[in-house]
N, CA, C and O atoms as a GROMACS GRO file, in nm:
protein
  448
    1UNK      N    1   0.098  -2.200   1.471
    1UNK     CA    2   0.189  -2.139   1.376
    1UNK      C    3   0.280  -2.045   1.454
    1UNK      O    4   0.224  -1.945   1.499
    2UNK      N    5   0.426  -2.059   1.482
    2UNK     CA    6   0.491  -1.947   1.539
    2UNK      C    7   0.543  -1.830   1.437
    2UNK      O    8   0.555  -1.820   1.315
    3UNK      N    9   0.562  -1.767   1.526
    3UNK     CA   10   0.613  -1.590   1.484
    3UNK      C   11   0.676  -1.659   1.349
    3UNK      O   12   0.586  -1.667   1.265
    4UNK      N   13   0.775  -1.700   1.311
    4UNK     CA   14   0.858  -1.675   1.178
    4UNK      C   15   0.809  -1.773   1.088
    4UNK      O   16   0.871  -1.768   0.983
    5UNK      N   17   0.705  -1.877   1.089
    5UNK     CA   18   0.639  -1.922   0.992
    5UNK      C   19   0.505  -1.785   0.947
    5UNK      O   20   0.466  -1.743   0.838
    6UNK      N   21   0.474  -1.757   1.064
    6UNK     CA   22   0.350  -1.661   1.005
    6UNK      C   23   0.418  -1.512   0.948
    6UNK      O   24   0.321  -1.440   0.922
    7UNK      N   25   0.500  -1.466   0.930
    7UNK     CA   26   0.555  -1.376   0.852
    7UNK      C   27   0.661  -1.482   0.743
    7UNK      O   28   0.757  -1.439   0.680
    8UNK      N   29   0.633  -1.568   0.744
    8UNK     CA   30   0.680  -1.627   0.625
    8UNK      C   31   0.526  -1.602   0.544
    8UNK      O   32   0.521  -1.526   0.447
    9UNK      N   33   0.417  -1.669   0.589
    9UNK     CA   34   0.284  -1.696   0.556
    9UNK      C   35   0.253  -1.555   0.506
    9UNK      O   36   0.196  -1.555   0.397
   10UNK      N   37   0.283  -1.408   0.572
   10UNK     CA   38   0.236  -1.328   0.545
   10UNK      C   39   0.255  -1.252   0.400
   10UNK      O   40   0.174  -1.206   0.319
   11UNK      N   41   0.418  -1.264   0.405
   11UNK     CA   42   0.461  -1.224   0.308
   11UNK      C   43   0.419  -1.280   0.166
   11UNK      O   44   0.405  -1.214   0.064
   12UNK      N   45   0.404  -1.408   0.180
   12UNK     CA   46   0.399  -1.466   0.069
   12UNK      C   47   0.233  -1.463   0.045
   12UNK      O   48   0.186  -1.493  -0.065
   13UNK      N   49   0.175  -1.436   0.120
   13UNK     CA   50   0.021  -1.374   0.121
   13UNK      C   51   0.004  -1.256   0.006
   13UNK      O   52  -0.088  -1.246  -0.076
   14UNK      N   53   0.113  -1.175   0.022
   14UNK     CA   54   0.134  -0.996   0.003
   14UNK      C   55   0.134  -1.070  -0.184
   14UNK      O   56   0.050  -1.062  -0.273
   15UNK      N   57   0.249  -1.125  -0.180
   15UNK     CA   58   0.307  -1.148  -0.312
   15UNK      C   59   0.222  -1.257  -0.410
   15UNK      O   60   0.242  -1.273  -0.531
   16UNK      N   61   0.138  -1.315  -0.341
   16UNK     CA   62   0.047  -1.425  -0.385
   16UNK      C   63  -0.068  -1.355  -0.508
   16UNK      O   64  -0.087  -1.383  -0.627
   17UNK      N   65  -0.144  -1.230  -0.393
   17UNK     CA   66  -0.196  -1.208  -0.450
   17UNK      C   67  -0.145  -1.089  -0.517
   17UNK      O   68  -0.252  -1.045  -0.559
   18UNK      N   69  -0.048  -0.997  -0.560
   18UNK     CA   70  -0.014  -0.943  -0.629
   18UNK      C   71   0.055  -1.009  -0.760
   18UNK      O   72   0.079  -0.928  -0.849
   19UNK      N   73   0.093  -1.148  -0.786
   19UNK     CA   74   0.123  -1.225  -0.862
   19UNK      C   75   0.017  -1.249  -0.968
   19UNK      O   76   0.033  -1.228  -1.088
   20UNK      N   77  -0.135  -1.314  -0.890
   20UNK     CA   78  -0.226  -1.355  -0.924
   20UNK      C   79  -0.264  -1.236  -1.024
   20UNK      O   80  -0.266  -1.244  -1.146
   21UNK      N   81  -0.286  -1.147  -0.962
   21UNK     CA   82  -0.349  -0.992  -1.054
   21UNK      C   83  -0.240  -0.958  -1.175
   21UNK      O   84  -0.282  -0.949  -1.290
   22UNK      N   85  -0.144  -0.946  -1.155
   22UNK     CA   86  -0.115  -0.903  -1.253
   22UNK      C   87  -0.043  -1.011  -1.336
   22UNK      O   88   0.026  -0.982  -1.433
   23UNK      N   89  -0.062  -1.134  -1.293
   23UNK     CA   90  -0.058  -1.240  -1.418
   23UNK      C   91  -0.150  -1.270  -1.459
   23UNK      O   92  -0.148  -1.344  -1.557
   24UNK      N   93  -0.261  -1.231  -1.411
   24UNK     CA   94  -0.420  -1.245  -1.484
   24UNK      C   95  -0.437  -1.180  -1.549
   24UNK      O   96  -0.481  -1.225  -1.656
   25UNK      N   97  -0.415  -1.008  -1.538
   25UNK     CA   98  -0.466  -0.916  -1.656
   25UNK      C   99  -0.379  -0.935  -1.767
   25UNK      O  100  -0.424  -0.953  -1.880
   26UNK      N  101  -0.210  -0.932  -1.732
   26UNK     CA  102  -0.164  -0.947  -1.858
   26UNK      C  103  -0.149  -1.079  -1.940
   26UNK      O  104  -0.096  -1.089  -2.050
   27UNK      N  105  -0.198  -1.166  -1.874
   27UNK     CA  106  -0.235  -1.270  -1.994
   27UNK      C  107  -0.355  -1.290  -2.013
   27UNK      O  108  -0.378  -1.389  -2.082
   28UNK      N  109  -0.454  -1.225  -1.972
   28UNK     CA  110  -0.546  -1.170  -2.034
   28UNK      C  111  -0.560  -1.084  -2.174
   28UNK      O  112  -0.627  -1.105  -2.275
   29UNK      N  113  -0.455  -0.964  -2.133
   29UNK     CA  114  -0.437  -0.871  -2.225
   29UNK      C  115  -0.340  -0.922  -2.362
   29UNK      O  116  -0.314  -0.862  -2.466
   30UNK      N  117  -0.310  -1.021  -2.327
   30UNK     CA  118  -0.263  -1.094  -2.462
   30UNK      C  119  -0.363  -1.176  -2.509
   30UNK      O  120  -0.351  -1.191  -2.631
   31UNK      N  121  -0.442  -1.227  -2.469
   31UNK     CA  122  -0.549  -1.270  -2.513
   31UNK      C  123  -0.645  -1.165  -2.565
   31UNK      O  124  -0.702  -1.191  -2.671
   32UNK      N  125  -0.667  -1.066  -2.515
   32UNK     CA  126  -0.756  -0.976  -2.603
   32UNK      C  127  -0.647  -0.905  -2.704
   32UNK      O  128  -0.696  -0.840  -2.796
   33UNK      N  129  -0.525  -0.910  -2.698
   33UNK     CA  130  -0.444  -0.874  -2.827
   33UNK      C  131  -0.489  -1.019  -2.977
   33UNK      O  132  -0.544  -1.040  -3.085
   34UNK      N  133  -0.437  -1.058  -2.900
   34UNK     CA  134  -0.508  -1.232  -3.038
   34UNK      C  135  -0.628  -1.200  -3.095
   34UNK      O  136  -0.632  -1.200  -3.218
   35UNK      N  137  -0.747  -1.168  -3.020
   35UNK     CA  138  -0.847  -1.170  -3.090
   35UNK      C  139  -0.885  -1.008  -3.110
   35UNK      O  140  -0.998  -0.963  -3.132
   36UNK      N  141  -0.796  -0.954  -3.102
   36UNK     CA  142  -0.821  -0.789  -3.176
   36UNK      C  143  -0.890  -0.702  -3.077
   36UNK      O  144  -0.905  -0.588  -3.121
   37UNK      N  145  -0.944  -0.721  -2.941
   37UNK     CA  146  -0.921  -0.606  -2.871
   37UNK      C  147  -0.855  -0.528  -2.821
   37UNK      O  148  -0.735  -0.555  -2.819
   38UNK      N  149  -0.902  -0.396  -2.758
   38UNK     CA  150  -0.811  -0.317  -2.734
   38UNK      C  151  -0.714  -0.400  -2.606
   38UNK      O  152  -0.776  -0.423  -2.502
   39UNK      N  153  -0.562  -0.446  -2.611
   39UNK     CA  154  -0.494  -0.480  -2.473
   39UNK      C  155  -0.511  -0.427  -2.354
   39UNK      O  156  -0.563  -0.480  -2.255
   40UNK      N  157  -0.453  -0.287  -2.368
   40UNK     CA  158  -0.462  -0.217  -2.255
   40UNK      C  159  -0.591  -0.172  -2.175
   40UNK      O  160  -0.584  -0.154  -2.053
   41UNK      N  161  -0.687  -0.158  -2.233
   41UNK     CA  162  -0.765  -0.167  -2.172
   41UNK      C  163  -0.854  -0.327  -2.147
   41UNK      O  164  -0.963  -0.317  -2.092
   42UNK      N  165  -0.830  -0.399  -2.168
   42UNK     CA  166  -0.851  -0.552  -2.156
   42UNK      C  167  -0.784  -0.554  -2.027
   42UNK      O  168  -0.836  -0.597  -1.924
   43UNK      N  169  -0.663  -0.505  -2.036
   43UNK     CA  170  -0.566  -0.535  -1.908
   43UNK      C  171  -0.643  -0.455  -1.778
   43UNK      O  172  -0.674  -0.525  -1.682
   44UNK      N  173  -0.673  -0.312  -1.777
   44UNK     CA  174  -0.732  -0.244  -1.691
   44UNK      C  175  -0.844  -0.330  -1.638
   44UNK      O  176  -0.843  -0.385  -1.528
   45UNK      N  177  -0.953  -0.339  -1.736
   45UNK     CA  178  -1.099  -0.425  -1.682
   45UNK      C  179  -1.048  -0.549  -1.612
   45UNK      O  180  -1.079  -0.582  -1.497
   46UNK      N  181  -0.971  -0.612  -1.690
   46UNK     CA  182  -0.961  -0.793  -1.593
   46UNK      C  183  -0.916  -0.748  -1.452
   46UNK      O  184  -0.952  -0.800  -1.346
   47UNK      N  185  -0.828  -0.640  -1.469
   47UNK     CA  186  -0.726  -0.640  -1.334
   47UNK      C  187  -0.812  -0.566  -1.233
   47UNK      O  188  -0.760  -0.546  -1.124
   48UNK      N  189  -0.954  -0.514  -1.254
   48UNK     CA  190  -1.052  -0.489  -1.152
   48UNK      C  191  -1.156  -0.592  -1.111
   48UNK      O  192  -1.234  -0.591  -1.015
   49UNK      N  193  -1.138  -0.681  -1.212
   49UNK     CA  194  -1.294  -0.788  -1.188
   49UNK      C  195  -1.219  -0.915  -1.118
   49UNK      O  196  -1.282  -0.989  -1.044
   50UNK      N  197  -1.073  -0.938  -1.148
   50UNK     CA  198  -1.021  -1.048  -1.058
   50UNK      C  199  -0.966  -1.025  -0.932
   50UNK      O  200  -0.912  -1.122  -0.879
   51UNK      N  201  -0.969  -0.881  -0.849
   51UNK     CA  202  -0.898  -0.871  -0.780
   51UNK      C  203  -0.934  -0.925  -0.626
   51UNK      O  204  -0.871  -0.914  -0.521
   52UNK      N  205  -1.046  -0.980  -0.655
   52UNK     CA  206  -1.134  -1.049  -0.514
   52UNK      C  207  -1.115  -1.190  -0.562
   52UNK      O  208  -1.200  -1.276  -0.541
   53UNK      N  209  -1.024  -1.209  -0.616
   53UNK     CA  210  -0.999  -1.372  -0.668
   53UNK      C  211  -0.850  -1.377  -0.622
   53UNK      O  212  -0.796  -1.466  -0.557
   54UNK      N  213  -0.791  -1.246  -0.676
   54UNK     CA  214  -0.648  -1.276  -0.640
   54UNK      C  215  -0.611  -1.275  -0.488
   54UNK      O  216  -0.509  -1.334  -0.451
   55UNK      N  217  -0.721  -1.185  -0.364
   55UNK     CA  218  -0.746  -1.228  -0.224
   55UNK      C  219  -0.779  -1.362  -0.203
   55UNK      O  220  -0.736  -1.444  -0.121
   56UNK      N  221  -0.846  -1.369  -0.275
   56UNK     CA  222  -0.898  -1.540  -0.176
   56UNK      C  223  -0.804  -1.670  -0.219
   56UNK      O  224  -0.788  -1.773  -0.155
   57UNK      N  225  -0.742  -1.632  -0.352
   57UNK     CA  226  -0.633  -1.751  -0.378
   57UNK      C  227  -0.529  -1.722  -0.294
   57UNK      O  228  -0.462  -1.821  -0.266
   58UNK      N  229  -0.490  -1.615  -0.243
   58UNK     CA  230  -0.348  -1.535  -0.188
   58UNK      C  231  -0.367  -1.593  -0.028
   58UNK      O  232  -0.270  -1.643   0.031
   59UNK      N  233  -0.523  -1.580   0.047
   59UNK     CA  234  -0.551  -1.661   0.134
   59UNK      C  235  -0.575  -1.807   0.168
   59UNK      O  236  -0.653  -1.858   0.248
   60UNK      N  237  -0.494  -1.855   0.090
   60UNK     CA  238  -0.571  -2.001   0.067
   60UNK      C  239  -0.695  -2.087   0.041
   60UNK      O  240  -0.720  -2.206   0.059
   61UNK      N  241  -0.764  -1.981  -0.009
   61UNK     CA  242  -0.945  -2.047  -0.036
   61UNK      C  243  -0.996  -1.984   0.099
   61UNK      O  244  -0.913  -1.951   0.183
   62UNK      N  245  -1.165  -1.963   0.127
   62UNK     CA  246  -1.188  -1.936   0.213
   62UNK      C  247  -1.240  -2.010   0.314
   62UNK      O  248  -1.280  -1.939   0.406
   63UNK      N  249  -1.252  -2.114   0.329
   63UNK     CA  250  -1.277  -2.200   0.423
   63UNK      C  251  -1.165  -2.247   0.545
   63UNK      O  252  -1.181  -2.308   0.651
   64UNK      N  253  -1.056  -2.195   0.487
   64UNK     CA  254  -0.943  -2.191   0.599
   64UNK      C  255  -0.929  -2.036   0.681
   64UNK      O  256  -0.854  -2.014   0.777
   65UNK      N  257  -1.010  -1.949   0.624
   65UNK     CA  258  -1.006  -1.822   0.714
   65UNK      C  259  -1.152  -1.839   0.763
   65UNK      O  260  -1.180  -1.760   0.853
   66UNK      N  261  -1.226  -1.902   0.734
   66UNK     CA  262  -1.397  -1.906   0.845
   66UNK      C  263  -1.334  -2.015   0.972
   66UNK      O  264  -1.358  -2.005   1.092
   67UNK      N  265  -1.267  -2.098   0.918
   67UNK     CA  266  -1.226  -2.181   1.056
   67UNK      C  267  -1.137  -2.137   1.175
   67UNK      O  268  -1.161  -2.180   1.288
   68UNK      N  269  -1.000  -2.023   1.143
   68UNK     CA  270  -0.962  -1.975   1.193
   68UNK      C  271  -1.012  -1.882   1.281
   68UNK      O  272  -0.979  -1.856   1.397
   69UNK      N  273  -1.139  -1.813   1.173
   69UNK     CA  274  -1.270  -1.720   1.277
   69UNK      C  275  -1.300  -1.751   1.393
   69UNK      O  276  -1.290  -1.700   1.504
   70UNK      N  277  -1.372  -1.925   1.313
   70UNK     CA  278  -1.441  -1.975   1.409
   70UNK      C  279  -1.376  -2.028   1.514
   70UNK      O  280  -1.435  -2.035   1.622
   71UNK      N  281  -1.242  -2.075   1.500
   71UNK     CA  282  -1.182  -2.094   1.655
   71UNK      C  283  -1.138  -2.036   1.714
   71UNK      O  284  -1.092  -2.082   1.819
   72UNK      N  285  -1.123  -1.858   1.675
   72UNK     CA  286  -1.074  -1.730   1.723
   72UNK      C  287  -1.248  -1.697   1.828
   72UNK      O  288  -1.255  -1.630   1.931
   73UNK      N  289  -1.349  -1.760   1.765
   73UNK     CA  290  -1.422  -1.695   1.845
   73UNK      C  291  -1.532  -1.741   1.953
   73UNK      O  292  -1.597  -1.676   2.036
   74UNK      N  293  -1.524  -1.944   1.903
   74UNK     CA  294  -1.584  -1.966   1.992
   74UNK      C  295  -1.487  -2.079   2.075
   74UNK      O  296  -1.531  -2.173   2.141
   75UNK      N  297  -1.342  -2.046   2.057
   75UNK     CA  298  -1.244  -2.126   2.162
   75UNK      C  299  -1.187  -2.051   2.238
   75UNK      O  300  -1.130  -2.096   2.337
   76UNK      N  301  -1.188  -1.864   2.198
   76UNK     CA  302  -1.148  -1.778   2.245
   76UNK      C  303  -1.024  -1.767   2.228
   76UNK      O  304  -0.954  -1.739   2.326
   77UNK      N  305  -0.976  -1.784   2.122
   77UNK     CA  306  -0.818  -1.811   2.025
   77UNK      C  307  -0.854  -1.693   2.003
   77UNK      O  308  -0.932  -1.687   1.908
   78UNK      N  309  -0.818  -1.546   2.076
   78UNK     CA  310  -0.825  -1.418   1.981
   78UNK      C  311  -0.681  -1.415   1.895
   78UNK      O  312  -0.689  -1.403   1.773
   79UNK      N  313  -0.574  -1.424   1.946
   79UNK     CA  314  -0.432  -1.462   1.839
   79UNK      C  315  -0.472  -1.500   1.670
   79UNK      O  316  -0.432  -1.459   1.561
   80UNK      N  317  -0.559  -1.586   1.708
   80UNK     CA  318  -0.622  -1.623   1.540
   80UNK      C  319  -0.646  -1.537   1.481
   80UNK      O  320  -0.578  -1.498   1.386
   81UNK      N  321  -0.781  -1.471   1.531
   81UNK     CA  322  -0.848  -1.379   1.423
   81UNK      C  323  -0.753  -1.268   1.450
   81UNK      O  324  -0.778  -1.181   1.367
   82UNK      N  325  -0.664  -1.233   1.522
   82UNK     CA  326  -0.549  -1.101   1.443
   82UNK      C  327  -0.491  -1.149   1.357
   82UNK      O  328  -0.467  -1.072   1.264
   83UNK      N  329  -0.439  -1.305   1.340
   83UNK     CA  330  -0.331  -1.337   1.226
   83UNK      C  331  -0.389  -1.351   1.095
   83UNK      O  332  -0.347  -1.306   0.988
   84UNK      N  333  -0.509  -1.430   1.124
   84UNK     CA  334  -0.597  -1.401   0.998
   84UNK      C  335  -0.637  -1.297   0.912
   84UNK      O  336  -0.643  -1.291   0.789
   85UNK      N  337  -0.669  -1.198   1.019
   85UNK     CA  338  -0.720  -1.058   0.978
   85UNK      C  339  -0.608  -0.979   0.904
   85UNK      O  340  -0.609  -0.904   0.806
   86UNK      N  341  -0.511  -1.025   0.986
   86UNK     CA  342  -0.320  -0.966   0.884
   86UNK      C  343  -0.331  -1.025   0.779
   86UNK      O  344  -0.347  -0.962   0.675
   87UNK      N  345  -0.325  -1.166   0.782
   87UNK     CA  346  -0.279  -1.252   0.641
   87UNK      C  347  -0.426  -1.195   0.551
   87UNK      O  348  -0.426  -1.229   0.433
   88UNK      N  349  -0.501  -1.145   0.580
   88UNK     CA  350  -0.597  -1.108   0.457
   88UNK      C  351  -0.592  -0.970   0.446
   88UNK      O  352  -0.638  -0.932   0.339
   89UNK      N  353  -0.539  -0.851   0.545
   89UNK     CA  354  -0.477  -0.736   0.452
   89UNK      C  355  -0.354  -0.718   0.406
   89UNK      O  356  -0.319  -0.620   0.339
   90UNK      N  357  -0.278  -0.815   0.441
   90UNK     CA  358  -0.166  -0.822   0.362
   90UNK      C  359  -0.186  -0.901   0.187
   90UNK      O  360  -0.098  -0.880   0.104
   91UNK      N  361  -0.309  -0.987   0.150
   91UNK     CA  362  -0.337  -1.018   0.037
   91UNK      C  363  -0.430  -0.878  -0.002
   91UNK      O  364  -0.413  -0.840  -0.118
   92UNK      N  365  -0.503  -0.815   0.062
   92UNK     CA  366  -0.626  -0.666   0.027
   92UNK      C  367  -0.443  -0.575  -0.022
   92UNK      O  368  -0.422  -0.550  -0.141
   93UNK      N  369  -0.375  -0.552   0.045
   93UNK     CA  370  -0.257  -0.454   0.020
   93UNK      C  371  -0.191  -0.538  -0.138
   93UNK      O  372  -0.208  -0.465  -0.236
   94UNK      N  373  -0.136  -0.645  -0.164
   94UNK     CA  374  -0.102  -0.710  -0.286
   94UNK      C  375  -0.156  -0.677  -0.390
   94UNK      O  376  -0.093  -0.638  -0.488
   95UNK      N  377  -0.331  -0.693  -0.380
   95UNK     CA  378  -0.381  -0.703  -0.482
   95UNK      C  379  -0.407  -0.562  -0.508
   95UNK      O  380  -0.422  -0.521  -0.623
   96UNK      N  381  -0.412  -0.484  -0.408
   96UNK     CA  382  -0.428  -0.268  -0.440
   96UNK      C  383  -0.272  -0.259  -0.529
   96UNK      O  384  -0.271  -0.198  -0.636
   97UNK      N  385  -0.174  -0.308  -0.489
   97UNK     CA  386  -0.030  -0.268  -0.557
   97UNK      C  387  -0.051  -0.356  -0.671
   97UNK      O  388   0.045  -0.334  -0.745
   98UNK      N  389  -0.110  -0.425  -0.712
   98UNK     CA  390  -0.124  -0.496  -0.829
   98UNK      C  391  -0.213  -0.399  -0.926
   98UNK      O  392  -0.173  -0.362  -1.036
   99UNK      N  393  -0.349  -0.360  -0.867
   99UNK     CA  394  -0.434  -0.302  -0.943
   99UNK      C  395  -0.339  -0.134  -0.995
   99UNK      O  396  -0.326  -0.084  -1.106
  100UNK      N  397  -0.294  -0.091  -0.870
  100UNK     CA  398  -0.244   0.051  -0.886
  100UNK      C  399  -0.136   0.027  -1.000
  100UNK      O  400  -0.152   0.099  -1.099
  101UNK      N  401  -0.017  -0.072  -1.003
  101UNK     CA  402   0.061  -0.057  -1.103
  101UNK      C  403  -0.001  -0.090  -1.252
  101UNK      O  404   0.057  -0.053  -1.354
  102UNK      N  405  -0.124  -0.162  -1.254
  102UNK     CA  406  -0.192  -0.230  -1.398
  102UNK      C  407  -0.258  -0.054  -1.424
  102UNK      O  408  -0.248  -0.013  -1.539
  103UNK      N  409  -0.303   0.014  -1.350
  103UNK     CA  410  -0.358   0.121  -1.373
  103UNK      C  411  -0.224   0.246  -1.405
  103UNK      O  412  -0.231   0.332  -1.492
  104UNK      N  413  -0.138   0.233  -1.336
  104UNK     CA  414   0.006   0.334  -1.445
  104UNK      C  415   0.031   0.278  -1.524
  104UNK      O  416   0.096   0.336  -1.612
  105UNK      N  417   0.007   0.175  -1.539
  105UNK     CA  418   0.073   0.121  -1.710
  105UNK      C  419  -0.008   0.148  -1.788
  105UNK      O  420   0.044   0.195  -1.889
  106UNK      N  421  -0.118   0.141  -1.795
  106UNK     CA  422  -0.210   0.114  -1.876
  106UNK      C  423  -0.282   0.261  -1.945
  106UNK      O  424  -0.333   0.275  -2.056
  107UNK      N  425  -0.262   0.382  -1.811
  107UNK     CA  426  -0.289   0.490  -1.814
  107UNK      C  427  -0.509   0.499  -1.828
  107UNK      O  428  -0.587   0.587  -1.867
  108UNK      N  429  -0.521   0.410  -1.791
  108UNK     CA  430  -0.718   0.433  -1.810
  108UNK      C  431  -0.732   0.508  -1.743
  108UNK      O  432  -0.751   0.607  -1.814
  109UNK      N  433  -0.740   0.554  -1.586
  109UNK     CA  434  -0.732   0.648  -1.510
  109UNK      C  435  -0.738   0.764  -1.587
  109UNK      O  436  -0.848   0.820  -1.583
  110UNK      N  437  -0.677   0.803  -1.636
  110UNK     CA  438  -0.646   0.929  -1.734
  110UNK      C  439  -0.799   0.951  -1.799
  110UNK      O  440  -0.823   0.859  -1.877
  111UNK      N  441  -0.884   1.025  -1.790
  111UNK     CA  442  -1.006   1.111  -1.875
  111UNK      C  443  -0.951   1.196  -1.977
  111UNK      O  444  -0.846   1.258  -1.964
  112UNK      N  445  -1.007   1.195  -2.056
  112UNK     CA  446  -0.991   1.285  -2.195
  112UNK      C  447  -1.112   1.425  -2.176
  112UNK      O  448  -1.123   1.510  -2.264
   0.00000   0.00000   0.00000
């Protein structure tokens, strides 16, 4: 993979899984509007319980980052496991800006 495909890869890593999250909670949260729960907080809960879903879809499934491991570590491809290790905090960073904005909207954070 050269330099400007893998910051193509990365980016769209970032945005993958920030897509995933917050198109999950809020059509979620229309779904718990239909059947009469509270939305906003429908929206808060989903957008914490999917957010290790919206990494691993944002990474392509995980069997393409154990292989990259594995040839980062027993072909001695260290290049791999840095690009890997990027392309999966750049989906960990997506899905935090996903959760953080579902959490200002939603205001749960907030204690009474």
């Amino acid at each position: 993979m050269n330099e400007q495909r893998f910051f193509q890869v990365f980016i769209d890593s970032y945005f993958i899984a920030l897509g995933v999250l917050l198109g999950g909670a809020l059509i979620g949260g229309l779904a718990a509007f239909l059947t009469g729960r509270p939305p906003l907080t429908e929206i808060y809960r989903i957008s914490s319980s999917i957010r290790i879903w919206a990494i691993v879809a944002a990474i392509g499934g995980t069997f393409d980052a154990v292989y990259s491991f594995e040839r980062g570590l027993f072909d001695g491809e260290t290049k791999d496991i840095f690009k890997q290790f990027l392309l999966i905090l750049s989906a960990l960073g997506g899905a935090q800006t996903g959760a953080l904005l579902i959490t200002w909207l939603t205001g749960e954070h907030i204690s009474s």
